[in-house]
VOBALO-215576 format. One record per residue: z, x, y of N, C-alpha, C in turn; residue in one letter. Coordinates in steps of 0.05 Angstrom, whole numbers, plus 5000, padded with zeros to 4 digits. Example, Ala and Ser with C-alpha at 12.3 -4.5 7.8 and 13.67 -1.06 7.14 Angstrom:
{n_c3:5156, n_c1:5264, n_c2:4886, ca_c3:5156, ca_c1:5246, ca_c2:4910, c_c3:5156, c_c1:5264, c_c2:4934, residuo:A}
{n_c3:5142, n_c1:5257, n_c2:4955, ca_c3:5143, ca_c1:5273, ca_c2:4979, c_c3:5157, c_c1:5258, c_c2:5001, residuo:S}
! end
This chain:
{n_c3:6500, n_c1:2261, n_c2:8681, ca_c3:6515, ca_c1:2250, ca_c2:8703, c_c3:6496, c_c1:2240, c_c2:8724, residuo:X}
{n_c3:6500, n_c1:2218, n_c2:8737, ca_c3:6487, ca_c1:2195, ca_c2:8756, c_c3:6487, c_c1:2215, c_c2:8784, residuo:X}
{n_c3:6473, n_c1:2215, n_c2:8795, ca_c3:6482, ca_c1:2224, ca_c2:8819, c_c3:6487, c_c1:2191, c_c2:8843, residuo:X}
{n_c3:6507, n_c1:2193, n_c2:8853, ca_c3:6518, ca_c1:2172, ca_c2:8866, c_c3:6500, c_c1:2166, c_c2:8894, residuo:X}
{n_c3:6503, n_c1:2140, n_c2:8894, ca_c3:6481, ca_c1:2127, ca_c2:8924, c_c3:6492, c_c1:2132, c_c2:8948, residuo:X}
{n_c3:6515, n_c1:2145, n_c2:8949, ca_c3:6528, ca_c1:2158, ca_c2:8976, c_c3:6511, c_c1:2193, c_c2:8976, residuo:X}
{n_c3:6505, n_c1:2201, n_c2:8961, ca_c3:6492, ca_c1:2223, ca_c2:8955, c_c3:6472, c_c1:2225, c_c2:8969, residuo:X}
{n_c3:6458, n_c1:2207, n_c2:8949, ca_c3:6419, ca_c1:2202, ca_c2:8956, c_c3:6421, c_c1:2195, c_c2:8986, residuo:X}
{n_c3:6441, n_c1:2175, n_c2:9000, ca_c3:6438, ca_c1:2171, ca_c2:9025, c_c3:6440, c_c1:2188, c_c2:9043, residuo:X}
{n_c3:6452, n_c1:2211, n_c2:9036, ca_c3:6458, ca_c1:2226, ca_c2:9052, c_c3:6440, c_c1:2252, c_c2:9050, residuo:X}
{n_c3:6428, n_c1:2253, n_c2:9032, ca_c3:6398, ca_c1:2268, ca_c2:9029, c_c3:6379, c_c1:2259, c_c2:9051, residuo:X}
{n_c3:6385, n_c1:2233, n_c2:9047, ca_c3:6348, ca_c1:2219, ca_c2:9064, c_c3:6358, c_c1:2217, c_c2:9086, residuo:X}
{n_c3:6380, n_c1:2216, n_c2:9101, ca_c3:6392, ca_c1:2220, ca_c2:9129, c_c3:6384, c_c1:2256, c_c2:9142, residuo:X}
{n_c3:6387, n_c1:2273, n_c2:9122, ca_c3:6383, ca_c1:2298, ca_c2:9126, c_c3:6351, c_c1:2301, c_c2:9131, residuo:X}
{n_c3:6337, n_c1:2294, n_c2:9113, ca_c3:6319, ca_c1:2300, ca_c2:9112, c_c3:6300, c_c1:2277, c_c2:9143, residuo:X}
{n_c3:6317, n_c1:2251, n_c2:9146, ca_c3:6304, ca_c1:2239, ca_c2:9176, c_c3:6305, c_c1:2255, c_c2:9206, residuo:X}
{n_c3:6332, n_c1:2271, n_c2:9193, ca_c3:6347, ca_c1:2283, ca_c2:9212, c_c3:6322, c_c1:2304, c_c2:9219, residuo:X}
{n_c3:6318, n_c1:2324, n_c2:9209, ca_c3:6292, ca_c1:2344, ca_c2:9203, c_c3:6259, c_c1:2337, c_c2:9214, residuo:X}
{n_c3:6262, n_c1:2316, n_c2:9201, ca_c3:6234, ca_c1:2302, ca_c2:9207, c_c3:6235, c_c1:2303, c_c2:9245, residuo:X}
{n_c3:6251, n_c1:2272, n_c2:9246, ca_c3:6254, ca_c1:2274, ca_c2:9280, c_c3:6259, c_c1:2307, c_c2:9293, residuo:X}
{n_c3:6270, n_c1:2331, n_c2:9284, ca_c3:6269, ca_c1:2351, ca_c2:9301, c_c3:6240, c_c1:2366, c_c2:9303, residuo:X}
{n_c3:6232, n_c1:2358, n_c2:9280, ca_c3:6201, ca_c1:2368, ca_c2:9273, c_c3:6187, c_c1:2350, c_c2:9294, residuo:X}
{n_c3:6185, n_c1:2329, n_c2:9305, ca_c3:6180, ca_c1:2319, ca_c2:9322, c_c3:6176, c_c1:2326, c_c2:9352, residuo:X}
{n_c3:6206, n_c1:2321, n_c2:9358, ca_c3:6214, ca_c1:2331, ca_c2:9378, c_c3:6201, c_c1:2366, c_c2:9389, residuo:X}
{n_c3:6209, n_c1:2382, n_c2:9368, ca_c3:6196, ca_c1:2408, ca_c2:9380, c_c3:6157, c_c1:2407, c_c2:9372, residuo:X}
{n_c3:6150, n_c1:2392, n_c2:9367, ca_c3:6118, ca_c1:2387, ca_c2:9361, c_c3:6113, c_c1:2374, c_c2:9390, residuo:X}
{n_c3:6129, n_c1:2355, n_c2:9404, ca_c3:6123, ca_c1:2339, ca_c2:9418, c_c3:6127, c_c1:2356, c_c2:9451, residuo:X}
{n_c3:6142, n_c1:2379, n_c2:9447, ca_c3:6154, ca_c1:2394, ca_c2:9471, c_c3:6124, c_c1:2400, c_c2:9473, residuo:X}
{n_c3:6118, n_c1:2423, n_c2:9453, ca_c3:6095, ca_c1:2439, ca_c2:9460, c_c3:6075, c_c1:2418, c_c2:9469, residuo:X}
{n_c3:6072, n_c1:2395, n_c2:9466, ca_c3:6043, ca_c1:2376, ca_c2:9464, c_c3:6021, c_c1:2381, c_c2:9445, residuo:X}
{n_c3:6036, n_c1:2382, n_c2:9416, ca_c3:6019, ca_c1:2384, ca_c2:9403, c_c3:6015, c_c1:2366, c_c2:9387, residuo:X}
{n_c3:5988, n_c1:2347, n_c2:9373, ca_c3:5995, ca_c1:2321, ca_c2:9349, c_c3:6008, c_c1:2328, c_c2:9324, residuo:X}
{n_c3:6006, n_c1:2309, n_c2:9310, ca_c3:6007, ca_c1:2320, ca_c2:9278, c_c3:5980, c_c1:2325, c_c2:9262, residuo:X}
{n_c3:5960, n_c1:2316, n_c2:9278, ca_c3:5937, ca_c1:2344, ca_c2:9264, c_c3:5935, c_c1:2370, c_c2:9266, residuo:X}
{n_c3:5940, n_c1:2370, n_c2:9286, ca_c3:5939, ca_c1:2394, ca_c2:9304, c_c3:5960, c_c1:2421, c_c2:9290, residuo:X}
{n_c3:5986, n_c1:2416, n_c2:9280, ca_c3:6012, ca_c1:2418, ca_c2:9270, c_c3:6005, c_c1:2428, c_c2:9242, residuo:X}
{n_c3:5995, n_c1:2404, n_c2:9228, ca_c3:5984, ca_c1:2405, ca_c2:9197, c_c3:5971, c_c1:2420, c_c2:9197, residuo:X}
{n_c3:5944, n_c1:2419, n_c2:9209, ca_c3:5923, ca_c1:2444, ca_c2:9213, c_c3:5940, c_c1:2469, c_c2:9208, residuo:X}
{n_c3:5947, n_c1:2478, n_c2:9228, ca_c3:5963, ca_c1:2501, ca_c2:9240, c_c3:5992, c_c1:2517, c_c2:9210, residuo:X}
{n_c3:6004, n_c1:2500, n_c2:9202, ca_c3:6016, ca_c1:2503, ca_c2:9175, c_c3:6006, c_c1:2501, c_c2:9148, residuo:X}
{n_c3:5982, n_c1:2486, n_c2:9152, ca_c3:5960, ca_c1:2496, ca_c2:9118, c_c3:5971, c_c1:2460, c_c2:9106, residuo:X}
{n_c3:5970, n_c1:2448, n_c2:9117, ca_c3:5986, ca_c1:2421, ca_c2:9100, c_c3:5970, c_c1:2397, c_c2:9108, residuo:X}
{n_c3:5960, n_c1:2373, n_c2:9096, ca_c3:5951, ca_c1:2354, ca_c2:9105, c_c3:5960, c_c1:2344, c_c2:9123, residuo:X}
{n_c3:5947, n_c1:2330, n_c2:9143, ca_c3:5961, ca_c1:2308, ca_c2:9150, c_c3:5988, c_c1:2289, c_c2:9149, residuo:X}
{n_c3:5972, n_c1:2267, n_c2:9126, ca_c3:5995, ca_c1:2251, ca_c2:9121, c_c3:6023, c_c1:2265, c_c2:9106, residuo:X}
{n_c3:6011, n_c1:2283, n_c2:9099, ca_c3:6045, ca_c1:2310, ca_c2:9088, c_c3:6064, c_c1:2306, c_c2:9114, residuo:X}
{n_c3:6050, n_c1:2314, n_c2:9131, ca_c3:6068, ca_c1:2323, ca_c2:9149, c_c3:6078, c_c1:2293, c_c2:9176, residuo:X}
{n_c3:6067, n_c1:2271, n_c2:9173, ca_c3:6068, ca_c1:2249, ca_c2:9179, c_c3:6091, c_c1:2243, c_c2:9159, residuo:X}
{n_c3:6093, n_c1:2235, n_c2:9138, ca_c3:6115, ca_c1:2230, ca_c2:9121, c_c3:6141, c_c1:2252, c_c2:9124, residuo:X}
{n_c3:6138, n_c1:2271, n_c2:9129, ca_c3:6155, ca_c1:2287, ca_c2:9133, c_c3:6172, c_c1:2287, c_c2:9150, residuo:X}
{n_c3:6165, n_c1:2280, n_c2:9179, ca_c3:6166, ca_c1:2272, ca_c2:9201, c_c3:6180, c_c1:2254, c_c2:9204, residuo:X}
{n_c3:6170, n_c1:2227, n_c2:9179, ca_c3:6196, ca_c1:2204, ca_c2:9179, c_c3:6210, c_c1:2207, c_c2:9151, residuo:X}
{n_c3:6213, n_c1:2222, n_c2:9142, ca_c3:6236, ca_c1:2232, ca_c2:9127, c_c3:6228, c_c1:2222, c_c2:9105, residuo:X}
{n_c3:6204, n_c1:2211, n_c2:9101, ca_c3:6202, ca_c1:2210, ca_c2:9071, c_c3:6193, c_c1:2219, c_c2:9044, residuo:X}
{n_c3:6192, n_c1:2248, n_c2:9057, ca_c3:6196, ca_c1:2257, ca_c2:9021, c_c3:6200, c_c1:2296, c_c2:9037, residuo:X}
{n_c3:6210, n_c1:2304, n_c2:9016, ca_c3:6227, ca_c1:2325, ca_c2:9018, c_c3:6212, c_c1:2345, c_c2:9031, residuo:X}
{n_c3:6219, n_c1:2363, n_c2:9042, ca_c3:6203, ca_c1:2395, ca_c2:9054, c_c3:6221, c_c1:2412, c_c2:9044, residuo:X}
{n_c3:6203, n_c1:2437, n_c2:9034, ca_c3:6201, ca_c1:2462, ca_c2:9024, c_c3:6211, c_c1:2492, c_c2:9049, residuo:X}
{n_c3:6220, n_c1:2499, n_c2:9026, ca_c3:6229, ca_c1:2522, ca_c2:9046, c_c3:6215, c_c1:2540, c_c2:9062, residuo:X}
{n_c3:6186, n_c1:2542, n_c2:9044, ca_c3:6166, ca_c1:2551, ca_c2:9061, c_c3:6153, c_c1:2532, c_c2:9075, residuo:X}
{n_c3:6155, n_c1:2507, n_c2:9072, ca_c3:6139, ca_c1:2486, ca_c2:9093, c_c3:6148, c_c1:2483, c_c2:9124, residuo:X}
{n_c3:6179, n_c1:2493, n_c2:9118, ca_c3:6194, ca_c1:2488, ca_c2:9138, c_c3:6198, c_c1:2513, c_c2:9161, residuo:X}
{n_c3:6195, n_c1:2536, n_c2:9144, ca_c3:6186, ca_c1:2562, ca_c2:9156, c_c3:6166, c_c1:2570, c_c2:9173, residuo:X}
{n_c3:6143, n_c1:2561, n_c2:9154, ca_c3:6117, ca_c1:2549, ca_c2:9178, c_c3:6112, c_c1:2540, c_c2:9191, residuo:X}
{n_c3:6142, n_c1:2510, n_c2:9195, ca_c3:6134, ca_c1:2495, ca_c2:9216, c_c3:6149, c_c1:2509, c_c2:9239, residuo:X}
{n_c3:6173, n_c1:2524, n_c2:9232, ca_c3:6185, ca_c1:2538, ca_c2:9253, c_c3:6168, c_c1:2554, c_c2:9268, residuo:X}
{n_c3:6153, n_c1:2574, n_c2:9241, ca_c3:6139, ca_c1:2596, ca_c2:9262, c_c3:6116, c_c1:2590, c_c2:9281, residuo:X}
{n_c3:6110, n_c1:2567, n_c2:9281, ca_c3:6079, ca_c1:2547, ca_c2:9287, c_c3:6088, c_c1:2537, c_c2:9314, residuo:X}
{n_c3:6124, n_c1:2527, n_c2:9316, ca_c3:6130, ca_c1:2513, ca_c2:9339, c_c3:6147, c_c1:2522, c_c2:9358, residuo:X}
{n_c3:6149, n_c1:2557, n_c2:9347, ca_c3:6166, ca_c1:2574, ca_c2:9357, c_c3:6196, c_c1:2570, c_c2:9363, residuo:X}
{n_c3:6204, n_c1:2554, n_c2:9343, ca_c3:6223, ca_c1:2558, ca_c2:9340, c_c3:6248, c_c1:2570, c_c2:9313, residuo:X}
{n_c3:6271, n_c1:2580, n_c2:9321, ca_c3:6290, ca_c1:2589, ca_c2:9302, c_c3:6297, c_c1:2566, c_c2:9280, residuo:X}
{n_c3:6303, n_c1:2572, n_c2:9254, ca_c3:6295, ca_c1:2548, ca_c2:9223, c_c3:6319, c_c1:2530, c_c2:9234, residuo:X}
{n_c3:6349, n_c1:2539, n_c2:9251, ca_c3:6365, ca_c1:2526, ca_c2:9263, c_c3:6361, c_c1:2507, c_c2:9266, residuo:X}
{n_c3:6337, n_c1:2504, n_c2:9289, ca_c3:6333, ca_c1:2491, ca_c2:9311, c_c3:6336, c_c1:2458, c_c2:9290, residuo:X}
{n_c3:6315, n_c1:2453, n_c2:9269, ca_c3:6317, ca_c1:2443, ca_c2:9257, c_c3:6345, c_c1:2423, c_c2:9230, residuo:X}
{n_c3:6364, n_c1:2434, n_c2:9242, ca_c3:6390, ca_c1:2424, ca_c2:9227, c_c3:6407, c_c1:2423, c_c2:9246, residuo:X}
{n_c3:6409, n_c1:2419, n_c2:9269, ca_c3:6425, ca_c1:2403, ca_c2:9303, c_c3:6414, c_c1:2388, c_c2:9310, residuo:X}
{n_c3:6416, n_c1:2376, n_c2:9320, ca_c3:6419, ca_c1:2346, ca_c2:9342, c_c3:6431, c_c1:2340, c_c2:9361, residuo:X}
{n_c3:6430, n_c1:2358, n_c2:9392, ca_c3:6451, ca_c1:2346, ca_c2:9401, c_c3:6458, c_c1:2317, c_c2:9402, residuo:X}
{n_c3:6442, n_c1:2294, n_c2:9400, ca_c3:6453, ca_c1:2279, ca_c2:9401, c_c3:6468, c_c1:2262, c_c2:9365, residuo:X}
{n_c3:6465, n_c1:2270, n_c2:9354, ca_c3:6485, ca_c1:2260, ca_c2:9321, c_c3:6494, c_c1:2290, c_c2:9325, residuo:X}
{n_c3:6502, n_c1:2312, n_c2:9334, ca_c3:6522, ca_c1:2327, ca_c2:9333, c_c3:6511, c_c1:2346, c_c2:9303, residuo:X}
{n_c3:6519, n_c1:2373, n_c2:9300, ca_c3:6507, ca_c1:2388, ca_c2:9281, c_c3:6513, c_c1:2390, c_c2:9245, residuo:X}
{n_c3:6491, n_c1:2379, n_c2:9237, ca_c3:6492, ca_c1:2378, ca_c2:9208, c_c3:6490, c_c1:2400, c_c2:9192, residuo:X}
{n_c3:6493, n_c1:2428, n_c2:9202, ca_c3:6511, ca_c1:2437, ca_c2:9178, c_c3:6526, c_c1:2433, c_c2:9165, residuo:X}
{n_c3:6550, n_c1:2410, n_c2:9170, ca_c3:6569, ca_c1:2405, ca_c2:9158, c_c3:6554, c_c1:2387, c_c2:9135, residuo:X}
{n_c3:6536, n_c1:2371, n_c2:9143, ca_c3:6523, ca_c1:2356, ca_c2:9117, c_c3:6511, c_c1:2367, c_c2:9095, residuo:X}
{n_c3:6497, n_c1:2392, n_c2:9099, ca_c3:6488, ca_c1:2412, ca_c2:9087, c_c3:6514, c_c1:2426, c_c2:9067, residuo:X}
{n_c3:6531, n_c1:2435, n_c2:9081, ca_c3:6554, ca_c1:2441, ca_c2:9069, c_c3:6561, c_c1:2422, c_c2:9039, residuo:X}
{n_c3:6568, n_c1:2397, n_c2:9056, ca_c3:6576, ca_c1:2387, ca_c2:9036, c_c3:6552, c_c1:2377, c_c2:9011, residuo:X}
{n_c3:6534, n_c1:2366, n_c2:9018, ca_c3:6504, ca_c1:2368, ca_c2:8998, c_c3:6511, c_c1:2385, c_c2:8975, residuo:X}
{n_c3:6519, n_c1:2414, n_c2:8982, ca_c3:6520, ca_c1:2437, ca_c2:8971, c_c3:6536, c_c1:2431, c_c2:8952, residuo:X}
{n_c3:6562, n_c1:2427, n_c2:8957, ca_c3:6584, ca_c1:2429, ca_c2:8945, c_c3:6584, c_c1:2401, c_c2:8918, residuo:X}
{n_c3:6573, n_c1:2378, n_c2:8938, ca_c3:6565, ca_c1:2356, ca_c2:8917, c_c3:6551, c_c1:2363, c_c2:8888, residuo:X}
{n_c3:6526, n_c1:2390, n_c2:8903, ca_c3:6511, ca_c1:2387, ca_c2:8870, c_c3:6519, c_c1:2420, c_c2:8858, residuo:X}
{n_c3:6539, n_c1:2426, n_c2:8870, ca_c3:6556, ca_c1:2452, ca_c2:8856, c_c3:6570, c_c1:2429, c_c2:8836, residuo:X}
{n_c3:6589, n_c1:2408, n_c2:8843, ca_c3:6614, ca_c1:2395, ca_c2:8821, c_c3:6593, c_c1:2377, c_c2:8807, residuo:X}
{n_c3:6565, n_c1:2374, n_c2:8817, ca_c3:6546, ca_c1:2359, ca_c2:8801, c_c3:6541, c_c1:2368, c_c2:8768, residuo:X}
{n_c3:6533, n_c1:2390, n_c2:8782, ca_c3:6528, ca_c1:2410, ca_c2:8749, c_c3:6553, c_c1:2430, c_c2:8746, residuo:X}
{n_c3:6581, n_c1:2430, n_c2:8752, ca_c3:6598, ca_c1:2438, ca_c2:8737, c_c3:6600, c_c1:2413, c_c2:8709, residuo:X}
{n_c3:6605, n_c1:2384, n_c2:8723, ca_c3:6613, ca_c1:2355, ca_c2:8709, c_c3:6590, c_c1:2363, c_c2:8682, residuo:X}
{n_c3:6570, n_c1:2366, n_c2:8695, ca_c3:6548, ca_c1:2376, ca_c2:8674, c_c3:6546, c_c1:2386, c_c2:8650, residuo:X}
{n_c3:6562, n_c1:2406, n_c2:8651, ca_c3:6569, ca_c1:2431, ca_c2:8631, c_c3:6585, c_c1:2426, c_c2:8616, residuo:X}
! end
């Protein structure tokens, strides 16, 4: 089964979404993205691409960046301004739950 381009879009929205908060709380403290990378064990350009949402982060990448920028893994899936994407998460979920039922 295909996974559909409303899908994937809504992956790389999540994952811009993430990036910019990774930002934003890097940017409170005044810290760069060497400085950041250093500090979480990750290159550079890892965490530059990350930042603009283009290519995925790890559960532990994202853990480290919490504990590094002092903030709760939360902090990272709100926005006040696009309003809180748990619900996107939710549904992600549920997408590749009927993904691999269709599967079977």
């Amino acid at each position: 089964m295909k996974i559909k381009k409303a899908e994937i879009n809504s992956c790389v929205e999540l994952l811009k979404m993430i990036g910019l908060r990774i930002m934003q709380a890097r940017k409170e403290l005044g810290i760069n993205q060497r400085v950041l990378s250093k500090n979480i064990g990750i290159n550079f350009t890892s965490l530059s691409r990350i930042e603009s949402g283009k290519i995925n982060i790890t559960i532990d990448t994202i853990c480290n960046i919490a504990n590094s920028l002092n903030k709760p893994i939360e902090y990272f899936f709100t926005n006040e301004q696009q309003g809180d994407i748990y619900k996107t998460l939710i549904k992600l979920q549920q997408q590749i739950i009927d993904i691999n039922k269709k599967k079977q």
